[in-house]
N, C-alpha and C positions, 0 to 999 in steps of 0.2 A: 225281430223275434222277442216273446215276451219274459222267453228266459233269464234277460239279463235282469229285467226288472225284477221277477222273483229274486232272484240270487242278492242283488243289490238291496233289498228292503226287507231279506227271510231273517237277520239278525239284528237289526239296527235298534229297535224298541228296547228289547235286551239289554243289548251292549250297552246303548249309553247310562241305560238304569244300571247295569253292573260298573260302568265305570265311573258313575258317581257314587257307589256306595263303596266302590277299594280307594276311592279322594278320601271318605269319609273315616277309612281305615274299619268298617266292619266285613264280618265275614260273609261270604257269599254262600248261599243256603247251597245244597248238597245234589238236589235237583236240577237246580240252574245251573250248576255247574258241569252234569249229566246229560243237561240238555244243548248247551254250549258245545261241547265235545261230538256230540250228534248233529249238531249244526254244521261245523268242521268239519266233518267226514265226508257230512251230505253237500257238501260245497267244493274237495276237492275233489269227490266221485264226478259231479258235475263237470267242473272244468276238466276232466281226463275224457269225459262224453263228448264236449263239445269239441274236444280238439277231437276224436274220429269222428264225428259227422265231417269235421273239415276236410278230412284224408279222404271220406267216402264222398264227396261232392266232388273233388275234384276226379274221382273215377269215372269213367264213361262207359254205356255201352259197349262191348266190341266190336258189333255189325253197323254202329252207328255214330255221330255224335252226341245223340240226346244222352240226359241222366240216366243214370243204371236206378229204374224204377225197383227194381227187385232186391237191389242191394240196399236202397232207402227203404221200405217196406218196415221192416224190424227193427230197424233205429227209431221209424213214429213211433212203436210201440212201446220201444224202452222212453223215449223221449215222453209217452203220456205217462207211463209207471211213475215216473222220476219227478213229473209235475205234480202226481198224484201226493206223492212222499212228501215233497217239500211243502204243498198247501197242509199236509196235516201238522207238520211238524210246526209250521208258522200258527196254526191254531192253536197247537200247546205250549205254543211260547209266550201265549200273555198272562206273566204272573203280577199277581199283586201284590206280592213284596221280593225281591232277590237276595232280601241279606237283611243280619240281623245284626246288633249293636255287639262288639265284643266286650269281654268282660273287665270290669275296670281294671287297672295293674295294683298290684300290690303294693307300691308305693304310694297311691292317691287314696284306696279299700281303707289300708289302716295307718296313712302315712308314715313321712321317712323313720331312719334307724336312732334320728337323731331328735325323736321329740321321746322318746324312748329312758327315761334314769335306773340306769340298775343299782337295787340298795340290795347291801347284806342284807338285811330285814325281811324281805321279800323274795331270796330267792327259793326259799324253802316253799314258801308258796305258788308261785312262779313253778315251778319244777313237782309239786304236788298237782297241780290242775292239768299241766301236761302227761304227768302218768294218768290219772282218771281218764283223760280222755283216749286214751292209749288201753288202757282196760276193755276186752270186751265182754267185761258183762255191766257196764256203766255206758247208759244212753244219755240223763241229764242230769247236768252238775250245777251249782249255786255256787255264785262267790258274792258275799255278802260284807256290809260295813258302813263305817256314817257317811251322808255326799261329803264329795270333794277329795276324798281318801285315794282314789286311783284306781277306782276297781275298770273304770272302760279304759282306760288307759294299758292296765296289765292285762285282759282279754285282747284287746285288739292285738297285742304282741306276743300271746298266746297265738292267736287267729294267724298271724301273718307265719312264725316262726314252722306250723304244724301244715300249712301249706307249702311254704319251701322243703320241708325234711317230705313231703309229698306223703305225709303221714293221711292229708285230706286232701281229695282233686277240687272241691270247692270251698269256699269259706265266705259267707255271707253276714251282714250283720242288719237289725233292726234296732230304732230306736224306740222304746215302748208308751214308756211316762204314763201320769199317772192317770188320761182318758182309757188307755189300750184301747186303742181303737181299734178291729181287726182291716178295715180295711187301707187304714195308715201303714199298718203293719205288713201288710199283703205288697203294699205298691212300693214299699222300700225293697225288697226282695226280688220282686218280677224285672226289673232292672238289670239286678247284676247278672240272674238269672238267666237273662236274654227270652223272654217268655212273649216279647213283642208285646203291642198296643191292646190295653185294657181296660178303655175307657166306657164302653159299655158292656165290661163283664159286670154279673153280680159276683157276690165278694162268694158263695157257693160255686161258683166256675170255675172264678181265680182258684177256690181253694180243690180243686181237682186240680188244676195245670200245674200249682204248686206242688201236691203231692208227685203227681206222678216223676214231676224233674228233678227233686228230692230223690225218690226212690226207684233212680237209674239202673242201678246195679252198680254209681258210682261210691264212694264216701264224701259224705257231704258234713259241713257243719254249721249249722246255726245258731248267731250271738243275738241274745234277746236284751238288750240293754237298758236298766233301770224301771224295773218293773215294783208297781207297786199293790198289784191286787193280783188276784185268778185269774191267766188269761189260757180258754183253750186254744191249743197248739192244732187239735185237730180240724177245728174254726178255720185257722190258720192255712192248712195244709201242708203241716211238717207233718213227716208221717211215725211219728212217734210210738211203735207199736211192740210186743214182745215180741224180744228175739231178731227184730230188723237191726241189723250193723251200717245200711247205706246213710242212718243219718243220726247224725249226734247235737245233741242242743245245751251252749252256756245261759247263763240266767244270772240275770246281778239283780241287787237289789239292795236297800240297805237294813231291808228286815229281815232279818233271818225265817221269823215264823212263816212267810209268802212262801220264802222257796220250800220250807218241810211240810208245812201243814196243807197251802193251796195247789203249788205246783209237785208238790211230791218228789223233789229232785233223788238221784241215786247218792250223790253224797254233795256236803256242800264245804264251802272254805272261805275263812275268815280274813281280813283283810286290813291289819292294824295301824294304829296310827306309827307316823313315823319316829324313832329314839331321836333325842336330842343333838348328837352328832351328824347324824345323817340328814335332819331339818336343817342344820346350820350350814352343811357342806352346797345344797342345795338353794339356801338361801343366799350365801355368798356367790352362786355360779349367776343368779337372778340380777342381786341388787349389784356383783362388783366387787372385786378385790379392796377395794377404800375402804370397805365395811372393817378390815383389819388395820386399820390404821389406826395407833395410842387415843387418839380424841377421839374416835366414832365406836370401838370395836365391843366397849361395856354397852354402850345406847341399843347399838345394832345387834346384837346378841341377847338382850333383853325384850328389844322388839319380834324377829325371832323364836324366841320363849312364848310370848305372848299367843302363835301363832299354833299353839296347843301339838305340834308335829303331823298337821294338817298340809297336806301338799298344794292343795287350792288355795288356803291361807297363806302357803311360804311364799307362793307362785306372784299372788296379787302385790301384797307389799313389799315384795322385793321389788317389783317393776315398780312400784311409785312410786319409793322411795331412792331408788336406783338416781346417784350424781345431784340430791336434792343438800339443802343446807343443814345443818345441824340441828336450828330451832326447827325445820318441817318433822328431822326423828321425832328431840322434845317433844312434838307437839303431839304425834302418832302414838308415842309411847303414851302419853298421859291417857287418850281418850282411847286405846286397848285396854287401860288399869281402869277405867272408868266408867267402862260401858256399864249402862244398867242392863241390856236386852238380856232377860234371863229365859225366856222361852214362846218362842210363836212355833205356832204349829210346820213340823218339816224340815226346819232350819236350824243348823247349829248356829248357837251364838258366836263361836267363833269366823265361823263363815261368814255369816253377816257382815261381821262388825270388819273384818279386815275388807272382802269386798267396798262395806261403806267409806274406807277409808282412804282404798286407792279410788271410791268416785271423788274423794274432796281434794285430791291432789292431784285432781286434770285440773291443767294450766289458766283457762279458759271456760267462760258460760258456754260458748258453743261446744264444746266439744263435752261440755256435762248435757245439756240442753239433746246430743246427738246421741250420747248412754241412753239417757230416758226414754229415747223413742224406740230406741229396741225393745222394749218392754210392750210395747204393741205387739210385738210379734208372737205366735203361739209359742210355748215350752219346747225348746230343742230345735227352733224351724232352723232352716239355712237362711241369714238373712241379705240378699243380695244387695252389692252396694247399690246397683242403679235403682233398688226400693229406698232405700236408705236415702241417699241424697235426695230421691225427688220428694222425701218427707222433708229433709232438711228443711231445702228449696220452699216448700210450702209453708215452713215455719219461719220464713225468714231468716234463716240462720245462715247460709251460703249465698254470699254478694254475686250479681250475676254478671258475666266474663264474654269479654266480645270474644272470647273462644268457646265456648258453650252456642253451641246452635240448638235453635228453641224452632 
């Protein structure tokens, strides 16, 4: 009978696409799992069929021993219905996607609790962006200041903080820079978003699928991160509009006039450098408790100083000077007191100068030689190591290992 083979082959295509997409830990679309359920049904309707055909074969006639033809009569019938059902059901079960990527966790979105420093200095601020965003008559806010200050750092912890109190059921972030690209912009987003494959939308498409999953009827928020000119958001497809509360948008930048004059933010907030104490307490957690030892603790505290209450700046030279010798401070301190660099376009000279200074205190040409080549990479990219080494490799830089299979 050909029944078994329907039954045997009406879920299988399915299943194994769902069961490698619950391997992959996404969620399976709402349909599929609708129609799953309707498969189930229609399968164990089925075997409750097939066992009374079984009961009715073995009834006979009463005048005779042939089959009781009259008592099989309506069981063909139900038996063609049922074949009927299950060839349609098998036709609407070929989908071309079952599941969609879940949304990153919030630990990875805006990493752990522990890359996170809370200063006095900042909690007024910190605690101002969170009421604005809590405000509903404030759609887009700015938090503004020089790089390396902290501003994506205290958004993201904005971002994570205002999703756990479930103040927001989404919380997304973009990286902008200074191309804005809208559809660099777009494809950061449609990720966490779960908006699936978008490789031959136009960035007009994307920017409908964006809107409309923005404005669910959930509360959404979106972080625009370091932006440096006009970007339209409705480009974009944030649905930024009067009177919509499903979506709310941060904006950083380090010019103030972008977020009032270009983006027109509802209110914006400043982002200071760090006081002297709170640089030092910060640079001590970096370079090491040694730093307070009688020989080093004037050096290191001068260096420190130098480092203008720049959090980028504490960050770098603390790591490179971190378990290094005395003459390497000397040395650090002299050429912080001595920089000429008084202004290239974008770049504080403080920045600069201490970045340039934890590059001259890698140990090693290669591992200077392996800085360098990041600098191939665009502004902001992700840079993966297996790019990374195979430049290396290309530069001669990493000896090659009868453990590396080529």
């Amino acid at each position: 009978m050909k029944w078994k083979n329907l039954k045997s082959t009406e879920k299988i295509s399915s299943r194994e696409k769902v069961e490698e997409a619950q391997n992959r830990g996404e969620d399976i679309l709402a349909v599929v799992l609708s129609w799953r359920r309707e498969a189930d049904e229609m399968t164990q309707d089925f075997d409750n069929f097939m066992q009374q055909c079984t009961r009715e074969e073995s009834l006979l006639c009463f005048a005779c021993v042939c089959p009781n033809f009259i008592r099989r009569y309506p069981l063909s019938k139900q038996a063609q219905e049922k074949k009927d059902k299950v060839i349609k059901l098998k036709q609407e079960g070929h989908f071309d996607e079952v599941a969609r990527p879940k949304s990153p966790p919030p630990e990875l979105l805006f990493g752990s609790e522990d890359d996170y420093e809370i200063f006095d200095s900042r909690a007024s601020v910190f605690k101002d962006v969170v009421d604005a965003l809590k405000d509903s008559k404030v759609t887009v806010i700015g938090v503004h200041g020089t790089g390396g200050v902290g501003k994506t750092t205290l958004v993201k912890e904005v971002g994570k903080q205002l999703k756990e109190d479930m103040t927001f059921d989404e919380v997304v972030m973009a990286i902008v820079s200074k191309d804005a690209n809208v559809s660099k912009i777009q494809s950061q987003l449609v990720g966490p978003l779960n908006l699936g494959p978008i490789n031959a939308a136009t960035e007009e498409q994307i920017s409908y699928k964006l809107w409309h999953r923005l404005n669910n009827g959930k509360k959404n928020l979106v972080i625009l991160d370091d932006i440096w000119k006009e970007v339209n958001l409705k480009a974009i497809g944030i649905p930024v509009t009067d009177g919509n509360q499903c979506c709310k948008v941060v904006i950083t930048s380090r010019n103030r006039r972008v977020l009032q004059r270009n983006m027109k933010v509802d209110r914006d907030f400043a982002l200071q450098l760090l006081p002297e104490p709170e640089a030092w307490a910060l640079f001590k957690k970096v370079a090491g408790n040694s730093v307070d030892s009688p020989e080093l603790y004037s050096l290191a505290y001068a260096v420190c100083k130098e480092c203008k209450g720049l959090p980028v700046a504490v960050n770098a030279l603390g790591a490179a000077l971190k378990d290094k010798e005395i003459s390497s401070w000397n040395t650090a301190l002299v050429k912080l007191e001595r920089s000429l660099l008084s202004k290239v376009e974008d770049i504080d000279p403080t920045v600069y100068t201490s970045l340039k200074l934890s590059y001259d205190e890698l140990e090693s040409s290669d591992a200077k030689s392996c800085f360098l080549l990041c600098c191939l990479f665009p502004e902001d990219a992700k840079i993966s190591i297996d790019d990374l080494t195979r430049l290396c490799m290309a530069r001669s830089l990493l000896h090659k290992s009868k453990s590396i299979r080529t």
